[in-house]
Each structure stands twice: as structure tokens, then as C-alpha cells.
N, C-alpha and C positions, 0 to 999 in steps of 0.2 A: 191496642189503641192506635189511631192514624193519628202519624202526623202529621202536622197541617204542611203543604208545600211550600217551601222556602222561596222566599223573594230576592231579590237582585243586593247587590251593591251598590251602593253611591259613591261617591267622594265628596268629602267636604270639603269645606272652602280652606284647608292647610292641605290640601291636596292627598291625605290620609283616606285611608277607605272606612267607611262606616255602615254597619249592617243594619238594614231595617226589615231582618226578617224579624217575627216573634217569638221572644226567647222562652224559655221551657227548661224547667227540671234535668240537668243537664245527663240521665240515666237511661233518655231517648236516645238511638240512635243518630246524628244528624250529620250532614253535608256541610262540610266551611268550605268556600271559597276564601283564596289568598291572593290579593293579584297586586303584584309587584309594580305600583302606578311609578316608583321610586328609578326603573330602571327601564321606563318606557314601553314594558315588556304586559301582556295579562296572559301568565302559564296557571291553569288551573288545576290545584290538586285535590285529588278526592282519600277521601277514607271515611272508615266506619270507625274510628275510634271517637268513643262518647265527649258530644260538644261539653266543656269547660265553664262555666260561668261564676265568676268572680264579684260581686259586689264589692263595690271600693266606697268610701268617706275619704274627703279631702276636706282640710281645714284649715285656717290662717293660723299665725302667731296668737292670736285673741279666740281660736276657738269656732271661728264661726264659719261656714259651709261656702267652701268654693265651687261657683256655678260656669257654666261657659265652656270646660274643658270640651278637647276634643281627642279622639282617637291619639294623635300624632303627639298632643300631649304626654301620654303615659310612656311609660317602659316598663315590661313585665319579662321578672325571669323566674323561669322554672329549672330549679338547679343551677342556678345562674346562669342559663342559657338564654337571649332573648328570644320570646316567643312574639309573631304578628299576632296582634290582638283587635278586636271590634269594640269599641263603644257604639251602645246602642243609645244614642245620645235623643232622639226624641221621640222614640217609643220609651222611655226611661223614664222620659218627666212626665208622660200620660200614663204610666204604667199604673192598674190599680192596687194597691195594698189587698193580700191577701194573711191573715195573722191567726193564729192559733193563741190563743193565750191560756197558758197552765197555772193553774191555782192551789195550794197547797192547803188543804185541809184537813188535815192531821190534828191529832191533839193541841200539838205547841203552836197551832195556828189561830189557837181562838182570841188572840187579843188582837193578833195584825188582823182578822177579819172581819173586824168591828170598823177599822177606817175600810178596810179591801170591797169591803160590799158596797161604799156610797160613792166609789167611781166606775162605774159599767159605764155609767153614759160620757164619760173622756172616752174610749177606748173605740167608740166609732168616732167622736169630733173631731178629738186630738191627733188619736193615732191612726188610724186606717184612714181616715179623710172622706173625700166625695169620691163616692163608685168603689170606694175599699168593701171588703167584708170580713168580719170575724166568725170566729170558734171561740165555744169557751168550753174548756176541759179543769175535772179538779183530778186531782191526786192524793190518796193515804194508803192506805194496805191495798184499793183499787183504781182502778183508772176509767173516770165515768165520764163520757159527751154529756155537758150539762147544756150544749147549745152546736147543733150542727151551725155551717158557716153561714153567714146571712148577714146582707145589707141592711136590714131592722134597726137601728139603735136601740128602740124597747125592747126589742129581743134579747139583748146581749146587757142590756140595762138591769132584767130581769131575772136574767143566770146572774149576774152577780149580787144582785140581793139576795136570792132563794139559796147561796152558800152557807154552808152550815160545817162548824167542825164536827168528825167523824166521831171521836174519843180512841181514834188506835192510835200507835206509835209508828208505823210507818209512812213512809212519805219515797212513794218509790217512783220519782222525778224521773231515773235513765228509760223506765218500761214506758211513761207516759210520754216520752220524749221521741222514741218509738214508736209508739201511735198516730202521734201526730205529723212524723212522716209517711207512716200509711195513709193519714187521711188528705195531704199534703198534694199526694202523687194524683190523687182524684182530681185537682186545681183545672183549669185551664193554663193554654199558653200567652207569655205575656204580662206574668203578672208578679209584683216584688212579695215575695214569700217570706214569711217570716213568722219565730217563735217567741213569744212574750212569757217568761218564766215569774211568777209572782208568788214568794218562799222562800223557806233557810236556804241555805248554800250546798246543802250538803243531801246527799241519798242517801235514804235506810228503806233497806229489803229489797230493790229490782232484782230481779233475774237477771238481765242483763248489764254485760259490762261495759266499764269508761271505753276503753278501745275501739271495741265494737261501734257504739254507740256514734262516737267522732269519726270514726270511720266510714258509716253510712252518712251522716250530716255534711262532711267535704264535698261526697257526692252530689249530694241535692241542689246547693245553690242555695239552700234556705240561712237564713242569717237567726241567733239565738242572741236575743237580748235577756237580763237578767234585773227584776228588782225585789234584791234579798232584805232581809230583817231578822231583829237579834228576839228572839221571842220574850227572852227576858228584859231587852230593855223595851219592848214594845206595851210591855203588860204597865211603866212606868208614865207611859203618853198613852197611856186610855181612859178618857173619864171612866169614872166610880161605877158608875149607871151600868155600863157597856161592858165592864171585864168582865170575862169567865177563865178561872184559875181552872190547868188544865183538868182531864177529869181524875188523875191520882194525885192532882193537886199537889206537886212536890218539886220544889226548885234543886234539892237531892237530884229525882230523877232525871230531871233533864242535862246535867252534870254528869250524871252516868250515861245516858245519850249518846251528850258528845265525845267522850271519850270511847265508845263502842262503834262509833261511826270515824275513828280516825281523822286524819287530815284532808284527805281529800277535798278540796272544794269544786265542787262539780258544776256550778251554774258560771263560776269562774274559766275554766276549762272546756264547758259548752261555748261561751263567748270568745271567748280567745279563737277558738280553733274554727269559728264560722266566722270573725270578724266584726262581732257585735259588739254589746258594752256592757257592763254590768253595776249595777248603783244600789246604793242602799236608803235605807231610809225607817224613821222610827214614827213618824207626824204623818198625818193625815195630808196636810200642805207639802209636804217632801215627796213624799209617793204623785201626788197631782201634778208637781213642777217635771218628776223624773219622767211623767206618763209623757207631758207634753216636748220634752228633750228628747224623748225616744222617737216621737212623730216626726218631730222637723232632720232627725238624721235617718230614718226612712225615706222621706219625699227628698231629698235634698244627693242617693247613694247615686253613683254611676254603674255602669252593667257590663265588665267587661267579657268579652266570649275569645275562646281561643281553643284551640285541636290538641290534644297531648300529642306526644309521641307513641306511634304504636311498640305493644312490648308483650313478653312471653310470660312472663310474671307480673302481678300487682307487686307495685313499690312504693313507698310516701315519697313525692316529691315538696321540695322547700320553693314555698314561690315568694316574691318581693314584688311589689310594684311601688314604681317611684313616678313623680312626676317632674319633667324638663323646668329647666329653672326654676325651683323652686327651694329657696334655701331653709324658710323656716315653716313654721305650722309643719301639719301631720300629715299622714297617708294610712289609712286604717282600710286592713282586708285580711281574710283570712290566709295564716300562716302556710298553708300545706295543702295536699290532698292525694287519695290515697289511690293511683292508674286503677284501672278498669284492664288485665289481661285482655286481650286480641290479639285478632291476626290479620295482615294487608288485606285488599281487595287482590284476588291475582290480575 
């Protein structure tokens, strides 16, 4: 695949450098310039080790989305080293929502999918926005495209009414989560990528492991939001009309379930580790508030870019990013990620 040729540097107006090339899946090869505006000097260094992209949330004391930041703002360290970083600060707020949304259709998913099917149509308004586009994928013992990506709203309106529970027990979220970085890397460049998990918490039957799994998502740049539900207390907020008790119809079995599926919470452990959020909900009106909380901290992330270190072995690195003066509210990004082995240009 080509990538597209990198554009220049700016500086902005705190005298910081800010990149407006267009950012990409960061599993491409790419070129960072670094230019030392701070020391009156521009020494330019090249490598091949794969560009870095970091989505950040900032937030006040009350919660709500800090805007305006600029490059010079941030501090980012990787192993507590500071690393130069790019905020792509107005390719960021034009950038279109590209989303995958995974749907759990499994047995114990038949009473959440009684509210889950009457919002498709939030999921282009709310959350991908203008010039976004969705997927929608479900998940049980298989992992099925019920909607390639598309700017449609009845399209994706559509896949979520036409969801139907399976009647199997499995629900294998890590395999489907895997796919949808396959189908992810097809994206264009430019664009804020992201996974919308809609299901229990927990995985039963992937082939593939947690590890694994986190492992390749550090890579991508893509962010994993999560909106879980308790199947047993969802069967409680479903009008009469609309439940369907699962198909061995047994609150027993789902008790044995969970204890066969262990502790693990996995869509917890997806969000953490890509810097997304995770929320729950039991109401039809719960699930519709959390859709549109998930939209405005989408539109609202910053896009940071930065070069690893090149190295002879993959190794997790621990990153932090903070922002200058700022004593209270938050800073949400993902925790780590896992080098990319290379070697210098000679």
C-alpha cells in the first residue's frame, strides 16, 4: 500500500512545531521530522521506526473537554523519558470518525437486544458525526460483517434492527476484535479509528489471547470504547412484550457461565490499554446518553505523533502524558505500547 507523501511542519503560535501531515495506522512505515525551533537550530532526523500515535482526552475538574491545546502544551514520556511529540491539532478537529461497532449476540444477549436494536440510527448522529462512517459487526461462536463501513445512516440503522440472538454460548469478543483490525488497516489516512464494543464484559471461546490481542491494538492507534450490561439485570428493564429468556432458559446456567469464564474483564482491559472508556448500562435511556458521551469524547481526542526509539527487541514501553499547568481534571491515553523490533537506516 503507498503511503501518501508527508507534508511539512508548521509552528504554531507558542512557537512549538505541529504536524499537518495526515496521520495513519501507525504500522506504516513513516518519516518524523524533529526540529529543535527551541534551540534556533532545524537538525533533521530520519528513521524507519514505525510512527507512534497516541489519542489523548483532556478534561476539567467537572468533566468536560478541554479544547485549544497545542503541541507545547503536552509532555509525553515513554519510560519516563521525554519524547518531541506533534499534535495534529487541525487535521484532528476535521478528522472524520471512522468506527467499527461489535455487537454481542449470543444467547444471554437477547434481552439487552431488545433496547440495542432501537439505536443504529445515534450511532451515525451521535457518534461518527458528519463525513464519519460505520461498521457493524456481531459476535457468538462467529464473527459476522453485518454492515461493511458506510456513511448511510439507514444502513447501519438497518444492521442494527435485523440483530438477532444466536441461541449459542459463546461470545468470542478477542477473535472479533481482531477482525476489526483487519478490516481497520483497509481505512484511509486521517482518520480517528475507533472500536464500539456493545456486550458482557467478559470472552467465551476466542482462539485468541488477551495479550496478543492488546498487543496488536497498542499498535494501531485505534481507541476501544466499551458499553457492557449485566444480562441478568437487563432481562429486569425489558418490557413483558420484548423479553426472550435465553434459549436453555436458565438463570443456573448463566451462574455456571460466569464462573467458567473466570475474572477476566476484557472489554475493561481493551479500554484501558487503548485509552478509551468503558460504561454500563441496564435502560434503553442509559445505553442512548452513554452512545452520545462516547461521540463528544471522540470529536473533542487530541492526536499525538511521536518516533520510538529504534531497538533489537520488541519491549512494552510505559507512556504518561501530562499537560503543562494543569493541576486538576484528567488526561486520558493509553497506558503503554508494545516497540516494533528494527533497525537504523545506515
Amino acid at each position: 500500500m503507498t503511503v501518501p507523501a508527508r507534508r511539512n511542519l508548521v509552528g504554531n503560535r507558542f512557537g512549538a512545531m505541529t504536524s499537518i501531515y495526515p496521520l495513519r495506522t501507525p504500522t506504516f512505515v513513516l518519516g518524523l521530522l524533529v526540529v529543535a525551533s527551541s534551540l534556533g537550530q532545524e537538525p533533521t532526523v530520519r528513521t524507519t521506526v514505525p510512527l507512534q500515535v497516541i489519542p489523548v482526552s483532556v478534561e476539567d475538574a467537572k468533566g468536560h473537554p478541554i479544547s485549544g491545546l497545542q503541541a507545547s502544551d503536552f509532555v509525553l514520556l515513554d519510560n519516563g523519558q521525554p519524547r518531541p511529540a506533534t499534535v495534529d491539532v487541525d487535521d484532528a478537529i476535521a478528522a472524520p470518525v471512522a468506527m467499527v461497532v461489535l455487537v454481542q449476540t449470543s444467547d444471554f444477549a437477547r434481552s439487552a437486544l431488545s433496547k440495542i436494536r432501537k439505536v443504529g440510527s445515534m450511532i451515525s448522529g451521535a457518534v461518527t458525526g458528519a463525513g464519519g462512517t460505520a461498521a457493524v459487526l456481531s459476535y457468538d461462536e462467529k464473527v459476522i460483517v453485518r454492515q461493511e463501513f458506510t456513511d448511510d445512516p439507514d444502513k447501519v440503522t438497518a444492521a442494527f434492527r435485523n440483530l438477532e440472538a444466536s441461541g449459542e454460548a459463546d461470545a468470542r469478543l478477542l477473535d472479533a476484535v481482531l477482525a476489526t483490525l483487519d478490516l481497520i488497516k483497509t481505512r484511509p489516512a486521517g482518520e480517528r479509528q475507533s472500536i464500539l464494543i456493545i456486550g458482557q464484559n467478559r470472552d467465551r471461546g476466542s482462539k485468541a489471547k488477551l495479550d496478543d490481542v492488546l498487543k496488536r491494538l497498542s499498535h494501531s492507534g485505534v481507541t476501544a470504547y466499551a458499553l457492557t450490561y449485566s444480562a441478568f439485570l437487563t432481562a429486569f428493564t425489558t418490557k413483558a412484550s420484548e423479553y426472550q429468556p435465553a434459549a436453555n432458559g436458565s438463570y443456573i446456567e448463566g451462574l455456571k457461565q460466569a464462573a467458567r469464564v473466570g475474572k477476566a474483564n476484557t472489554t475493561e482491559a481493551l479500554a484501558q490499554g487503548s485509552g478509551g472508556i468503558t460504561m454500563s448500562f441496564e435502560t434503553r435511556g442509559k445505553l442512548e446518553k452513554d452512545l452520545i458521551g462516547i461521540g463528544g469524547d471522540l470529536h473533542s481526542r487530541y492526536l499525538l505523533a511521536f518516533t520510538p526509539s529504534s531497538e533489537p527487541a520488541s519491549s512494552y514501553h510505559k507512556l504518561t502524558v501530562q499537560v503543562r499547568n494543569q493541576s486538576t481534571g484528567k488526561v486520558r491515553a493509553q497506558p503503554g505500547y508494545w516497540s516494533i523490533a528494527t533497525s537504523p537506516n545506515p
